[in-house]
C-alpha atoms as an extended CHARMM CRD file, in Angstrom:
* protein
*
       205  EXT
         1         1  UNK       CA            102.2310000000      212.4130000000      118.1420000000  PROA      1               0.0000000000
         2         2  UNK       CA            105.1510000000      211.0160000000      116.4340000000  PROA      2               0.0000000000
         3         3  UNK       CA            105.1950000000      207.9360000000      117.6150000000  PROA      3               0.0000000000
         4         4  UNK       CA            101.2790000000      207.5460000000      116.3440000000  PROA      4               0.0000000000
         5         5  UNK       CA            102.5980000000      208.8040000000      112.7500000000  PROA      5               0.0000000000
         6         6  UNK       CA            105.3390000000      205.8530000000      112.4840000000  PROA      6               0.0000000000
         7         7  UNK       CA            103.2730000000      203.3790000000      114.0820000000  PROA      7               0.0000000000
         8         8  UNK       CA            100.6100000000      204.3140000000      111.2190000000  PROA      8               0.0000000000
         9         9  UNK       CA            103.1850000000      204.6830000000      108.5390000000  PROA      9               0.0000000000
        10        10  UNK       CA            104.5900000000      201.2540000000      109.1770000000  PROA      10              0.0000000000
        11        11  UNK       CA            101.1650000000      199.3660000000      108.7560000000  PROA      11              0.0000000000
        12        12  UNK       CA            100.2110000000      201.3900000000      105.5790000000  PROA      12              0.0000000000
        13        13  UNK       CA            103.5640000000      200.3140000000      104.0180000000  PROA      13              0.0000000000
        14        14  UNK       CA            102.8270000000      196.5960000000      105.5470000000  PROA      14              0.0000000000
        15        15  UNK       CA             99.3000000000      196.6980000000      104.3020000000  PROA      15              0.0000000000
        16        16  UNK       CA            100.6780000000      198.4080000000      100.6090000000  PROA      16              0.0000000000
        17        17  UNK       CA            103.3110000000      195.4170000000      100.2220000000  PROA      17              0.0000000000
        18        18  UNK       CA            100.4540000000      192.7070000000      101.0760000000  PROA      18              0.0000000000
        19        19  UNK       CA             98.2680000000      194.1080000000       98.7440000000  PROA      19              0.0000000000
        20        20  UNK       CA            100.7590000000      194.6830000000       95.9330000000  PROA      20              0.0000000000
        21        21  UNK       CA            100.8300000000      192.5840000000       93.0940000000  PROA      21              0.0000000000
        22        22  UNK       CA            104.4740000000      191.0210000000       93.3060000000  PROA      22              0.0000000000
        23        23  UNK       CA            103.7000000000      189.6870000000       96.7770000000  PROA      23              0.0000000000
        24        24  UNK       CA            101.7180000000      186.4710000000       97.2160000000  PROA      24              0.0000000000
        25        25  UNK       CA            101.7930000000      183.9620000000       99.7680000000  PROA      25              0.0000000000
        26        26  UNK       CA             99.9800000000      180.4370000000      100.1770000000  PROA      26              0.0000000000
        27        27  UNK       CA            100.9900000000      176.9180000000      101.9380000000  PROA      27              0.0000000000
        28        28  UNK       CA            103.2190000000      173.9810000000      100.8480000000  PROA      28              0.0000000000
        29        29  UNK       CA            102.9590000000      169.9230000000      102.1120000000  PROA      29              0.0000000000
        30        30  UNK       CA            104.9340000000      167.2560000000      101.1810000000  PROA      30              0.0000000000
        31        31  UNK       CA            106.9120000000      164.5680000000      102.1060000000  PROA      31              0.0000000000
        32        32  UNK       CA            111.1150000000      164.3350000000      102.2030000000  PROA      32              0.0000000000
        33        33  UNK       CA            113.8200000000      161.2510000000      102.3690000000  PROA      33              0.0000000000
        34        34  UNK       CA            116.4090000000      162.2570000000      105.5040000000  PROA      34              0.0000000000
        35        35  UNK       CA            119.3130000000      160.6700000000      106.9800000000  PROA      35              0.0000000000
        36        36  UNK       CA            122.2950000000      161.9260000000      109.2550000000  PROA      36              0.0000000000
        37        37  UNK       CA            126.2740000000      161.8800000000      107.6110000000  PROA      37              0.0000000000
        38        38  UNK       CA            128.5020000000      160.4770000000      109.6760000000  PROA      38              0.0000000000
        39        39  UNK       CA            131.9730000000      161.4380000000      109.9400000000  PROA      39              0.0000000000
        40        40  UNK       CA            134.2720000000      159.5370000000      111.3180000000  PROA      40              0.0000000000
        41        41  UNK       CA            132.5940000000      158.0280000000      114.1130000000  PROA      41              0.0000000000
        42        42  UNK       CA            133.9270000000      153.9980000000      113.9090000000  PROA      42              0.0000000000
        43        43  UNK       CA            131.5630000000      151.6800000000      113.1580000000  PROA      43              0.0000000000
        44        44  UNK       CA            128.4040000000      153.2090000000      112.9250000000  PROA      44              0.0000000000
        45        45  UNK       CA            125.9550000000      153.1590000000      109.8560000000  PROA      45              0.0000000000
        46        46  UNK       CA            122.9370000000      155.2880000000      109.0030000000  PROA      46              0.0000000000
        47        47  UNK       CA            120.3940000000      155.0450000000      106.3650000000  PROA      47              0.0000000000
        48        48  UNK       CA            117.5890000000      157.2570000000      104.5650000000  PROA      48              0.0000000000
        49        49  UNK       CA            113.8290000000      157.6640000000      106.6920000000  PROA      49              0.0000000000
        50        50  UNK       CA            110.4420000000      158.9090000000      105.1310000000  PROA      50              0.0000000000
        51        51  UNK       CA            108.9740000000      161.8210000000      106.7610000000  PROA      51              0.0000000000
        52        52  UNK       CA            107.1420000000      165.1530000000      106.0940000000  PROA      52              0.0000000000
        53        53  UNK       CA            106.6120000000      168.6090000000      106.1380000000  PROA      53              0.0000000000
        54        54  UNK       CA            104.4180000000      171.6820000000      105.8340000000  PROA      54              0.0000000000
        55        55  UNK       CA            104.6690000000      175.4300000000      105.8050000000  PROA      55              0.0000000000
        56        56  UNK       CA            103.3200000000      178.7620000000      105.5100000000  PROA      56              0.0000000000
        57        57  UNK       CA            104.9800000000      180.4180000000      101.7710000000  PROA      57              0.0000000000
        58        58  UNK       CA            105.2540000000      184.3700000000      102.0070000000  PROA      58              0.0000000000
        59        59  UNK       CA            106.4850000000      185.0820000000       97.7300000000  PROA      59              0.0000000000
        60        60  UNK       CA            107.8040000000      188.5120000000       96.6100000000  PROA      60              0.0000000000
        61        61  UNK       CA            108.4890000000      188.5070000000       92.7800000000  PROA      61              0.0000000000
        62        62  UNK       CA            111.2050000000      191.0500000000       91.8010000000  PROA      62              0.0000000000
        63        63  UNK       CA            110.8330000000      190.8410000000       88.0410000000  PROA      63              0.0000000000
        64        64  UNK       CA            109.8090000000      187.9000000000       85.5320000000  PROA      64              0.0000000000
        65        65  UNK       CA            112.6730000000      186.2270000000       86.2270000000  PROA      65              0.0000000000
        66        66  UNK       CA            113.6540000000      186.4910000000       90.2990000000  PROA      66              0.0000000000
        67        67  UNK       CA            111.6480000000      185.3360000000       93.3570000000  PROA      67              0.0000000000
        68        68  UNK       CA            112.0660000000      185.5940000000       96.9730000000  PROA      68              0.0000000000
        69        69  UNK       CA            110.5130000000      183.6270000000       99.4630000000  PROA      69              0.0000000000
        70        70  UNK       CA            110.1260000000      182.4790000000      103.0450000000  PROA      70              0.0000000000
        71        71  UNK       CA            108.6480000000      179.2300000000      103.9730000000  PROA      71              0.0000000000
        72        72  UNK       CA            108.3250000000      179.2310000000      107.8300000000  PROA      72              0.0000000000
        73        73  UNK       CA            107.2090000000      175.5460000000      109.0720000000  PROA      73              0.0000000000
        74        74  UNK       CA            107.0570000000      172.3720000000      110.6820000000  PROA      74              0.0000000000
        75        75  UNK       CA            109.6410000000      169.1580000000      109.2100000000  PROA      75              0.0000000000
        76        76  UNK       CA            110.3270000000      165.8480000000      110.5300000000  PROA      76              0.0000000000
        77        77  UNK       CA            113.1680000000      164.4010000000      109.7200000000  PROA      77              0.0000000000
        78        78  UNK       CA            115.9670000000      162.0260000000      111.0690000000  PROA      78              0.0000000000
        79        79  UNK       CA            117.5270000000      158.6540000000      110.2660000000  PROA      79              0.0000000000
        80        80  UNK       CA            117.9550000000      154.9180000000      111.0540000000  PROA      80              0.0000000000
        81        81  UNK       CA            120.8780000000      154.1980000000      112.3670000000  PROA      81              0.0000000000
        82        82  UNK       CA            123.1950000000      151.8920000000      113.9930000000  PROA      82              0.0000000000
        83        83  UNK       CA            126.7650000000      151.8950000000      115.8440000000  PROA      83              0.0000000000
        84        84  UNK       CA            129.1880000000      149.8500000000      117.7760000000  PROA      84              0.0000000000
        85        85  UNK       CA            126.9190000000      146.4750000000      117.0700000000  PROA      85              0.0000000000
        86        86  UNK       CA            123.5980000000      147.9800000000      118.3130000000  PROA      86              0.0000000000
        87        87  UNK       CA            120.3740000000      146.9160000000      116.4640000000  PROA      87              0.0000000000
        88        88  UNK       CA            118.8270000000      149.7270000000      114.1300000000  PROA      88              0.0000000000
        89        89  UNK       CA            116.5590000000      152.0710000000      115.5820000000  PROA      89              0.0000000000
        90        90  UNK       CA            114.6330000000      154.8510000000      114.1110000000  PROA      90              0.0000000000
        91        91  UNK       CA            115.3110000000      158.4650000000      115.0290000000  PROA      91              0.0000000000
        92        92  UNK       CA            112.9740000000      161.0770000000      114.4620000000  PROA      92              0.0000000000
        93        93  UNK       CA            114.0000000000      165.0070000000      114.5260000000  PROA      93              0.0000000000
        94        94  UNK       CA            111.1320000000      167.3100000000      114.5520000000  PROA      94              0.0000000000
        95        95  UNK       CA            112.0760000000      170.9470000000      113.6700000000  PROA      95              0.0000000000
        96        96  UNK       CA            110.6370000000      174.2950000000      112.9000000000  PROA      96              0.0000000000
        97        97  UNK       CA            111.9880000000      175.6130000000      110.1860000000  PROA      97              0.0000000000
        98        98  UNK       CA            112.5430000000      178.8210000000      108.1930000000  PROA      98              0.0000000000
        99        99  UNK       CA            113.9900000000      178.7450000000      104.7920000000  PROA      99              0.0000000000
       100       100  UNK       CA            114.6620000000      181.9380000000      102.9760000000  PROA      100             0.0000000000
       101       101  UNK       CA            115.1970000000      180.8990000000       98.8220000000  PROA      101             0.0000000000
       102       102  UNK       CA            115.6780000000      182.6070000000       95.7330000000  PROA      102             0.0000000000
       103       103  UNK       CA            113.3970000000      181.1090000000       92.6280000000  PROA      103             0.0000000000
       104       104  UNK       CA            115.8270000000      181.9040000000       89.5680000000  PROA      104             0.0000000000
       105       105  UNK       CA            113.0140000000      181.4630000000       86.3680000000  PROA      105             0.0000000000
       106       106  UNK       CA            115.3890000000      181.2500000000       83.2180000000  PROA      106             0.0000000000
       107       107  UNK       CA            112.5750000000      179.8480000000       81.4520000000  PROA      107             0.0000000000
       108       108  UNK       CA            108.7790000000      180.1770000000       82.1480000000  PROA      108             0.0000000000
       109       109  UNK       CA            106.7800000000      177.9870000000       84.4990000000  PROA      109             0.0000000000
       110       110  UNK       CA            110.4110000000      176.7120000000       86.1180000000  PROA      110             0.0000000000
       111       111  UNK       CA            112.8980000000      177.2940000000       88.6940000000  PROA      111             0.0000000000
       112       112  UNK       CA            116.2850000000      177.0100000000       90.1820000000  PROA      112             0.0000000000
       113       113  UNK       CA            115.9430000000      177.2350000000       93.9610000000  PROA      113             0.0000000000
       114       114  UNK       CA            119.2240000000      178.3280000000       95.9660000000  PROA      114             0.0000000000
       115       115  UNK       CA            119.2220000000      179.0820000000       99.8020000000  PROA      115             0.0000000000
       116       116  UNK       CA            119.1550000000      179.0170000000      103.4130000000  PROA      116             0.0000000000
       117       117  UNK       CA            117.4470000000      177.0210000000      106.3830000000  PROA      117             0.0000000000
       118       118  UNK       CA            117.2950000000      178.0940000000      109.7720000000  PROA      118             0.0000000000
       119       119  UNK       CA            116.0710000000      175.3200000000      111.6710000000  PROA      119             0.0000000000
       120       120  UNK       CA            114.9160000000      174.4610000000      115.6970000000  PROA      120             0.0000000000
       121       121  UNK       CA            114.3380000000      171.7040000000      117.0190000000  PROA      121             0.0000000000
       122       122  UNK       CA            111.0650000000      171.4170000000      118.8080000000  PROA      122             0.0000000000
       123       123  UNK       CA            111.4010000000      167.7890000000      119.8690000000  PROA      123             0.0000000000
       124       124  UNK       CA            112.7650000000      164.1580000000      119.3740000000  PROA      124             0.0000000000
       125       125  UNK       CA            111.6070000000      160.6900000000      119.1100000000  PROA      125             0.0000000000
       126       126  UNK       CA            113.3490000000      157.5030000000      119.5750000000  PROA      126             0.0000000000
       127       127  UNK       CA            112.2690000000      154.1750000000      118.1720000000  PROA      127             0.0000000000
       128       128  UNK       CA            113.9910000000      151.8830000000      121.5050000000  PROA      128             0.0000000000
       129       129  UNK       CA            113.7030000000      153.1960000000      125.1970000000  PROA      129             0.0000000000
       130       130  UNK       CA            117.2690000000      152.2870000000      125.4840000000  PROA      130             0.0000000000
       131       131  UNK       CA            118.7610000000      155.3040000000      123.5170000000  PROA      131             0.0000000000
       132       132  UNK       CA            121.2130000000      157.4470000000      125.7780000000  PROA      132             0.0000000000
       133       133  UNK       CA            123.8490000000      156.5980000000      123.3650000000  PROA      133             0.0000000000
       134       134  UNK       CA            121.7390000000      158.0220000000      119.9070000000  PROA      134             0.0000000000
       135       135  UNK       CA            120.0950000000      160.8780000000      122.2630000000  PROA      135             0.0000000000
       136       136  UNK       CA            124.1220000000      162.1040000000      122.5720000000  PROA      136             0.0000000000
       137       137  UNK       CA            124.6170000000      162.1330000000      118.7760000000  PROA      137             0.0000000000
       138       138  UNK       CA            121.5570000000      164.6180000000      118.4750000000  PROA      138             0.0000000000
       139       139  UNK       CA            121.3750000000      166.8800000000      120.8540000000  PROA      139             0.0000000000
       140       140  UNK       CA            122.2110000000      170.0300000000      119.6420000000  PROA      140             0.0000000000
       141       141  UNK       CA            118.7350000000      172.0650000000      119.4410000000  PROA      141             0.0000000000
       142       142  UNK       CA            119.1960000000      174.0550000000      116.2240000000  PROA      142             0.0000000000
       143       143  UNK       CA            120.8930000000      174.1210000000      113.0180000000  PROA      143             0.0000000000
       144       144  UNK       CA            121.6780000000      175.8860000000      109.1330000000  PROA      144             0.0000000000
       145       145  UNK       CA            121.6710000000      174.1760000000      106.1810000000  PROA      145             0.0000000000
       146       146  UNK       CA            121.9230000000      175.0930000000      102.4150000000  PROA      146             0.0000000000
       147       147  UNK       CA            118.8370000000      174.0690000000      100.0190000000  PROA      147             0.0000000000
       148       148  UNK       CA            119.4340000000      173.5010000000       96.2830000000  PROA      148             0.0000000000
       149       149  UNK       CA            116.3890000000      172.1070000000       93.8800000000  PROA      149             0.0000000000
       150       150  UNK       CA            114.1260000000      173.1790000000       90.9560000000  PROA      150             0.0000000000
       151       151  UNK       CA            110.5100000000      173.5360000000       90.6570000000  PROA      151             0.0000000000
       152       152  UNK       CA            107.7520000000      174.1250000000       87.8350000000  PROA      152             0.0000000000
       153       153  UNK       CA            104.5790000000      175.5620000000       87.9730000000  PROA      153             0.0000000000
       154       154  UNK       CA            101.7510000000      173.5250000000       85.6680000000  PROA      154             0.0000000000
       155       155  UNK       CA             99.8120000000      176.0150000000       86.6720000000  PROA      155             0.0000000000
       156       156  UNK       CA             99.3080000000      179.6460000000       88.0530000000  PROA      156             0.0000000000
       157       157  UNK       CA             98.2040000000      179.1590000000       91.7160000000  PROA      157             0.0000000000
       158       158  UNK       CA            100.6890000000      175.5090000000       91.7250000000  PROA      158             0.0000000000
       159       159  UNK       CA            103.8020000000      174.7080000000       92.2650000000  PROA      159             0.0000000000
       160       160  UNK       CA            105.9110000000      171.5100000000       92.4330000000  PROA      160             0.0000000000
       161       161  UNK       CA            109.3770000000      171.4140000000       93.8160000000  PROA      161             0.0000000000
       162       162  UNK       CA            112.3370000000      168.7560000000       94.6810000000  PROA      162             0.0000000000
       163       163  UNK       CA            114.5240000000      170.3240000000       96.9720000000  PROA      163             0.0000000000
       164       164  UNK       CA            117.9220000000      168.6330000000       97.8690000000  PROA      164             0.0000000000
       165       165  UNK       CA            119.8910000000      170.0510000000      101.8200000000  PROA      165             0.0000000000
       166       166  UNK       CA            122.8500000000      169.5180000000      103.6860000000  PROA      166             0.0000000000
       167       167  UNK       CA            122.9840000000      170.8800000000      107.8370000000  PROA      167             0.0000000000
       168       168  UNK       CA            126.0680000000      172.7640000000      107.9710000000  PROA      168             0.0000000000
       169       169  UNK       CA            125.7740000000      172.4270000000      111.6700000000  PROA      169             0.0000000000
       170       170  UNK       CA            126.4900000000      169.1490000000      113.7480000000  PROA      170             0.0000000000
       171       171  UNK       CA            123.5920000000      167.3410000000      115.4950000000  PROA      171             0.0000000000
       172       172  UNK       CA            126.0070000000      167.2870000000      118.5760000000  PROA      172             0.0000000000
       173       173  UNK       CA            126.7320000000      169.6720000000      120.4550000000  PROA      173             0.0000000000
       174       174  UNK       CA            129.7510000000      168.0920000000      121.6250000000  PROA      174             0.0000000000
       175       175  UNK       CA            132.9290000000      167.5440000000      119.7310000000  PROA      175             0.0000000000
       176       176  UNK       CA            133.4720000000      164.0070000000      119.6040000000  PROA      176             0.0000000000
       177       177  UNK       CA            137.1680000000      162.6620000000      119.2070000000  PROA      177             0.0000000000
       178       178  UNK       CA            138.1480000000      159.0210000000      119.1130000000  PROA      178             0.0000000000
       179       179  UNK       CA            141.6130000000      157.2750000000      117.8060000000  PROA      179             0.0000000000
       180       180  UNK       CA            141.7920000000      154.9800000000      114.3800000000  PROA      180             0.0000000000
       181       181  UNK       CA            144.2800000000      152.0510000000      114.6400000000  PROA      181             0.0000000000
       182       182  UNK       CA            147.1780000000      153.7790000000      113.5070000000  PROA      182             0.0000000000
       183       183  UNK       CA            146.2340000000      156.5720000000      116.0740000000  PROA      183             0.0000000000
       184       184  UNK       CA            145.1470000000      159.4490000000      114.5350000000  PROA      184             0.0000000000
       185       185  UNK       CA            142.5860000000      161.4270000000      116.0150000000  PROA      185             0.0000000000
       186       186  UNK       CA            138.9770000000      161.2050000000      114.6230000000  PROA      186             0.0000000000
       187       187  UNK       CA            136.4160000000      164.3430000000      115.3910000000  PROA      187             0.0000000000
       188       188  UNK       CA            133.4780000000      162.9220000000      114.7820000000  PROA      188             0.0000000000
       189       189  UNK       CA            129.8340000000      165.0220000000      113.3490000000  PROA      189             0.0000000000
       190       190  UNK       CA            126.7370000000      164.0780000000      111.9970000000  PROA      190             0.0000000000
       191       191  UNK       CA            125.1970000000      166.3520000000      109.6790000000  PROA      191             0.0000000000
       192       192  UNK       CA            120.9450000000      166.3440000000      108.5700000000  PROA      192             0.0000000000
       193       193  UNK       CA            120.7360000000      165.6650000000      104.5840000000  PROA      193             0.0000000000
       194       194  UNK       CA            117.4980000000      164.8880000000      102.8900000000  PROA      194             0.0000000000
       195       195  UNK       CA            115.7010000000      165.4760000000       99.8210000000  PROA      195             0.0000000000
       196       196  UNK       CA            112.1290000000      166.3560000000       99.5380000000  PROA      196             0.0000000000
       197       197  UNK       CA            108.9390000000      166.9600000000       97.1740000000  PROA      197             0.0000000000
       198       198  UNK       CA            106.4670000000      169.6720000000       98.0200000000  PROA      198             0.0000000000
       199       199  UNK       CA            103.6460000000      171.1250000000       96.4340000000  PROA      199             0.0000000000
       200       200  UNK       CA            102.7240000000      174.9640000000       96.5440000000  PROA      200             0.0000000000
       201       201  UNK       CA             99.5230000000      176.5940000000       96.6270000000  PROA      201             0.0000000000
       202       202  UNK       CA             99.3870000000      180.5220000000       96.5310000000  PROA      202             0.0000000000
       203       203  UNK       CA             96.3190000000      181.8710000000       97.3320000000  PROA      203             0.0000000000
       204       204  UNK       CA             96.0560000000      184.9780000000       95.7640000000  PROA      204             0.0000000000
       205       205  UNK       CA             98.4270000000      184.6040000000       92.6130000000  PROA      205             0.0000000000
């Protein structure tokens, strides 16, 4: 009998907070600019890729001022890069992704955006069938980054945001250590970083 009263309390206080005002929820698209950092890893150079995203946006305003949301999704993202002499070659990371921001409104109708990104990755795509080499540098199946951006809101049910973030985790899951000239030890990483653009649309705001 108890068990029946907290199952039912639980989806009356789920079904309350969906239906209260300061919680709306809609969907997001748009596009980002990624690349991996490399960190001391000889002579290897990377460079910015187009891709995109899209997500599900689940909004619960505190007060007039202070949002929280979470954006649960799909993002592909990656780089072009090149090392040791190789030709370029595209590298695409797909990942699903769950960021969980704070909208700061000092001002109406715009934003400061601040937080996290939990991010797996669901699969990986490589531009040249002989890439063993780039497969090693990004093999690690998950990773947290840090968002930062703005956004405004021309109107009520839209929202535009650029969003700047930084992986905190290495794409390798291996540490990888190699000697300069002078013989210091180099551990290398490579670290996602991208901006993007995104438009919101909540349904029922």
């Amino acid at each position: 009998m108890m068990k029946r009263i907290l199952i039912f309390a639980i989806f009356n206080a789920i079904a309350l907070t969906v239906n209260s005002q300061n919680f709306n929820y809609g969907f997001s698209v748009g596009s980002n600019y990624s690349t991996l950092v490399v960190e001391d890893f000889g002579d290897t150079e990377s460079s910015y890729k187009l891709g995109y995203q899209f997500s599900l946006v689940a909004a619960y305003k505190i007060d007039d001022e202070l949002e929280l949301k979470m954006e649960p999704g799909f993002v592909n993202r990656g780089t072009v890069i090149s090392s040791f002499g190789q030709a370029e070659q595209k590298v695409d990371l797909n990942y699903f992704a769950l960021p969980l921001l704070a909208n700061y409104s000092p001002i109406k109708k715009f934003s400061l955006i601040i937080g996290l990104e939990y991010a797996y990755k669901v699969s990986s795509k490589f531009e040249k069938k002989d890439s063993s080499f780039i497969k090693y540098l990004v093999d690690r199946k998950y990773d947290v980054g840090l968002i930062a951006g703005v956004s405004v809101r021309p109107y009520n049910k839209f929202e535009i945001g650029l969003r700047f973030n930084r992986g905190l985790l290495s794409t390798s899951r291996s540490l990888i250590e190699s000697r300069d000239i002078n013989g210091n030890v180099l551990k290398s990483k490579f670290y996602n970083q991208g901006i993007s653009i995104g438009l919101t649309y909540k349904i029922n705001n």
